[in-house]
C-alpha positions, 0 to 999 in steps of 0.5 A: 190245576197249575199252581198259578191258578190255586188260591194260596198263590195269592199268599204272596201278594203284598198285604194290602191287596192280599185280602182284596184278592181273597175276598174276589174269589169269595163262596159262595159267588153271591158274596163277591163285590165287583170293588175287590176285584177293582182293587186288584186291578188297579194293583196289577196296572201298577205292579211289576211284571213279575207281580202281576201274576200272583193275582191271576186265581183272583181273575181266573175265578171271575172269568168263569163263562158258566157266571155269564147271564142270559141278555134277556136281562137287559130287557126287564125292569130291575129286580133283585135277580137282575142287579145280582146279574149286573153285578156278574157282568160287572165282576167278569169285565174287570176280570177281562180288563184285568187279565189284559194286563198280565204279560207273563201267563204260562205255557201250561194255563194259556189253554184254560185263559182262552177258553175263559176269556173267549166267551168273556170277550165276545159277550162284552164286544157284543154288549158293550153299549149295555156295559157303562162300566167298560169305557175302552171299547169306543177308544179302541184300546179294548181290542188292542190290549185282547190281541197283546194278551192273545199274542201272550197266548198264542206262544204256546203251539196248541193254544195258538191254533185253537186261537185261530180256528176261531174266526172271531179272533179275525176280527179282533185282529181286524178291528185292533188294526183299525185302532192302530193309529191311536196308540200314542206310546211308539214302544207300545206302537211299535209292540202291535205293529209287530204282533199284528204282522205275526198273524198278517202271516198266518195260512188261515187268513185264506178262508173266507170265514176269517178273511170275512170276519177280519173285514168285519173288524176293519170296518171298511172292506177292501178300501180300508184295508188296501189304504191300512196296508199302504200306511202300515208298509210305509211307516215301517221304511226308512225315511233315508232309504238306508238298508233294512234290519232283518225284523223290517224285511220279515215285516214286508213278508208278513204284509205281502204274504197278507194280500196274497192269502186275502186274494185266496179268499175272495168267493162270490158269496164274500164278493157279495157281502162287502160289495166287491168290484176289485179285488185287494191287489188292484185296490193297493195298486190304486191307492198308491202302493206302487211308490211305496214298494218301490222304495220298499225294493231301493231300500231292499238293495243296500239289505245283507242278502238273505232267503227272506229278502230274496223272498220279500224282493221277488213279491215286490216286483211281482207286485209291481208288474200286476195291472189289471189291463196292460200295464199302466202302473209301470210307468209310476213305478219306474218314476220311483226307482224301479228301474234302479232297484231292479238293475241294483238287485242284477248286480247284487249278491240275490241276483241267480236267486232272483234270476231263478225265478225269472224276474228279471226276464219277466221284465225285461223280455215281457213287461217292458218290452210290452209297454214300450207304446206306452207314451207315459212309459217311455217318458219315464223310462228316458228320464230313469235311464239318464239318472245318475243311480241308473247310469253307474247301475248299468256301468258298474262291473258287477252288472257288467259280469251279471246274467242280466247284462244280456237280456238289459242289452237285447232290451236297449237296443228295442227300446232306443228306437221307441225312446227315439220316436218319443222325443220326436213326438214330445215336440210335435203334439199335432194331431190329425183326423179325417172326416167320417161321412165318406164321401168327404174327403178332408183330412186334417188337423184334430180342431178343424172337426167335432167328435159325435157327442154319443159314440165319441169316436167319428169326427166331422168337419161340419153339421151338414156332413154329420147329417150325412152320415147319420141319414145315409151313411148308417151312423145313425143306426150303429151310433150307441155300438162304437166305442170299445174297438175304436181308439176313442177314450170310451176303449176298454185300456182306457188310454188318455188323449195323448196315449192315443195320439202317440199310437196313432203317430207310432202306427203311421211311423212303422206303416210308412217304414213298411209301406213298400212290403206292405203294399206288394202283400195287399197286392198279392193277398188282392190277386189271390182273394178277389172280393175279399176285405183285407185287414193291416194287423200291428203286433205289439207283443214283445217290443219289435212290431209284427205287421201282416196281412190278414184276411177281415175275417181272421181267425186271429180276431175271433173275438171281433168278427161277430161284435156289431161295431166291428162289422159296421167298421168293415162295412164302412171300408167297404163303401169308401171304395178304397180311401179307407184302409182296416188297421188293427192293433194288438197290444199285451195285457196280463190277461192276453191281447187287447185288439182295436182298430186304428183305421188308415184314411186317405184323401183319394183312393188313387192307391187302392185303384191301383192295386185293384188294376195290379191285381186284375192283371196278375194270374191267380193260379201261380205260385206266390214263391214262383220268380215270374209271379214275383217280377210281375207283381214288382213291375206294378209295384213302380205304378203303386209306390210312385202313386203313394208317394204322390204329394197330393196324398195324404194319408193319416192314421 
């Protein structure tokens, strides 16, 4: 036994409490009495640190799990036996609240404490309504001092392991973060906070065991967490946003390695139990943590460079970019800073770091580029790109020499297209729609019609063409399967009124710059398909818009072509005998593409006829490549353009 376990330690107590410890550990164990132990703790709550130990036999006796009584005792009416089982328990509570306030425990005997204290803790956790004597389990400040003296602990290898093989200290964990906030002393706070995040970091939070009991303890699942670790990260960055000391940085780590190992735990059968419908990352998106790591990287900029900021800095934009569909949280995160951290970081001295793991590219050549349909995004980034602190950024030399430079400039010269067309539309917020029964021919502004309260994706001018449709153009039929592929506010991505409104404008912008081409590829793609429906796809993928022609029934859509929504789309551009024209969309999300459709309406299908004559006339056997076949199809193409550009069209998306 280690001699800070053997009773002649207690020889060095002072006189006053040296009797009182004795008689704690008194033989036989029926001549004990829970006031000496009493004693003792209120000696060690007041006794230097260094004193305090010298009543650890005293403790350690009355923590024997052998002492601890059968709970059937609970349940029976008092008799000598069951007082003599209270007073036990009595004794073995202050035993715990006792050792929870020793800080010096040895290497060599935190081993033997934590298979004393384990059985101890866990009968009081499960009991406490039953223990009048314990009074710090409903404040919380029970579980908080249990995780100071696991971490005590925990200091040395072999016992921290057996610690956290257990999944009940996950929830000691969970539940001591949960009672953070009533810890008022900001030395003792701050002492927590720290500790907690020494085990935030542990590999073990990625079974689903432990990530099922931390929850447990966090009394809340993944919404109380996500907002827990919000607040944590946010009271740990400074409030000037000056550079952050090496513990701050590794703090971050902790927190970001947290969320990763949670996600590594989520199963079905955990899934399940806690209700899950989102994951931990899209609740934290959800709840806000994208202000917060974008502070978190403008503060990580100004920071001495080390592996561990490197490491914190590439979490944090990765984390920044994640979006479950598309990527709506960019534009919040370039609002607060993003843009500046990320062209800071590229003139820093982490940047080939950074550049090795392709951050800057993932942003720059995907993320960005991607969401430059994106109204909200471009409204954000035209306001980030007059900053100031973006402004010298982009200007500094050491930008300037960086390897991001090119990629920044390759960027800017997609983007101003984009950013230019945005201001445009910010100062014209009409929209406009055409009037779903087919065989009306208005088209105008957005209030001249009434959307279909079901579907909430046809517009008619008026009941009687509503009534049309419904009777004998098949809405009535296809009413309840519209919606996804339209751009309605029932679509998948989610988009607001005005998100779809600037798409719709964005389509037609880049439609009437590609008309020409566009025009002669419906001819040809008529001449050598007679019969067949042909579709106008808009690529959206990397900044620079890709538009084809492709068959209705394209591979590239196979996702589509057997949905019923879709075939009623195709059908009614069939029975509009030209005046309504299958455009479709594709825009990136994290997981792949998205597709809907943004169908083009004319108000006289004079165009369309056109074509259809064209094509009739030139010869389906010759080459497309062929220069005779080509001088046929540009002699039509004066007809088909002047046709277009007839005043008396009208043509919308």
């Amino acid at each position: 036994m280690h001699e800070s376990l053997r009773i002649e330690t207690l020889s060095r107590l002072p006189p006053s409490i040296r009797a009182s410890a004795t008689a704690a550990m008194a033989m036989p164990v029926k001549n004990r009495k829970t006031e000496d132990l009493e004693r003792v703790r209120t000696f060690v709550n007041n006794a230097p640190l260094k004193q305090r130990i010298l009543a650890l036999p005293a403790i350690y006796a009355n923590l024997d799990p052998l002492q601890i009584p059968d709970t059937s005792i609970f349940d029976m009416p008092p008799t000598p036996s069951s007082l003599a089982a209270v007073e036990t328990i009595n004794r073995g509570v202050v035993a715990v609240e006792t050792i929870l306030l020793v800080r010096n425990i040895p290497e060599s005997v935190c081993s033997q404490i934590w298979s004393r204290v384990l059985p101890w803790a866990q009968f009081i956790e499960l009991y406490h309504e039953h223990l009048f004597i314990v009074l710090s389990i409903s404040d919380g400040s029970f579980y908080v001092k249990l995780l100071m003296l696991l971490d005590n602990l925990a200091q040395e290898l072999d016992t921290a392991q057996r610690i956290m093989s257990v999944p009940w200290f996950w929830f000691i964990l969970g539940r001591s973060w949960s009672h953070l906030p009533t810890v008022v002393d900001e030395g003792n706070r701050k002492h927590v906070r720290f500790t907690l995040q020494h085990f935030f970091g542990d590999k073990a939070l990625a079974d689903w065991r432990n990530t099922s009991e931390f929850l447990d303890g966090l009394s809340g699942g993944w919404f109380q967490l996500a907002r827990s670790l919000i607040s944590f990260i946010q009271e740990t960055l400074p409030e000037s946003e000056a550079a952050l000391n090496a513990e701050a940085i590794y703090f971050l780590r902790s927190c970001l390695r947290l969320m990763g190992y949670l996600n590594m735990a989520l199963t079905g059968s955990l899934q399940e139990r806690f209700h899950l419908t989102l994951d931990l990352r899209q609740q934290v998106l959800s709840q806000g943590i994208i202000r917060v790591l974008s502070q978190a990287a403008r503060c990580l900029t100004k920071s001495e460079a080390s592996d561990t900021l490197v490491t914190v800095l590439r979490d944090c934009f990765n984390l920044i970019g994640f979006s479950p569909s598309g990527f709506p949280r960019l534009p919040l995160a370039i609002e607060e800073g993003l843009l500046h951290a990320l062209l800071a970081c590229a003139g820093g001295p982490y940047a080939a770091a950074l550049h090795q793991h392709d951050y800057f590219t993932t942003y720059l050549v995907q993320w960005f580029p991607a969401s430059l349909v994106d109204y909200k995004f471009l409204c954000a980034l035209d306001k980030a790109l007059n900053s100031s602190e973006v402004v010298d950024a982009v200007q500094s030399q050491h930008f300037k020499r960086s390897l991001v430079h090119k990629l920044w400039d390759k960027f800017m010269i997609i983007a101003k297209e984009y950013l230019d067309f945005s201001r445009e539309f910010r100062g014209n917020r009409t929209s406009y729609r055409a009037c779903d029964n087919l065989k009306c021919q208005k088209l105008d502004v957005k209030t001249a019609f009434r959307r279909c309260s079901w579907c909430r994706s046809f517009y008619y001018c008026s009941t009687q063409c509503q009534g049309i449709d419904w009777r004998a153009g098949g809405h009535r039929k296809t009413c309840l399967s519209f919606g996804s592929l339209l751009l309605s506010d029932k679509n998948d991505l989610n988009f607001d009124a005005r998100q779809r409104s600037f798409l719709r404008a964005l389509v037609h912008h880049d439609y009437k710059k590609a008309r020409h081409r566009l025009l002669t590829d419906q001819t040809k793609f008529m001449t050598m398909n007679p019969g067949a429906e042909h579709l106008v796809l808009y690529e959206y993928l990397d900044g620079v818009p890709k538009i084809t022609i492709e068959p209705a029934q394209s591979y590239l859509l196979s996702d589509l072509v057997d949905r019923t929504e879709w075939r009623n789309i195709v059908a009614r551009v069939h029975a509009s005998c030209g005046r309504m024209r299958l455009d479709v969309v594709a825009m990136r999300e994290t997981n792949g593409v998205a597709y809907f459709v943004i169908p083009m309406r004319v108000n006289t299908s004079l165009v369309h006829d056109r074509m259809v004559r064209a094509a009739e006339k030139l010869p389906t056997s010759a080459p497309v490549a062929d220069p005779r076949y080509m001088a046929q199809v540009y002699q039509h193409m004066g007809a088909i353009l002047s046709a277009a550009q007839d005043p008396t069209v009208v043509e919308i998306h």
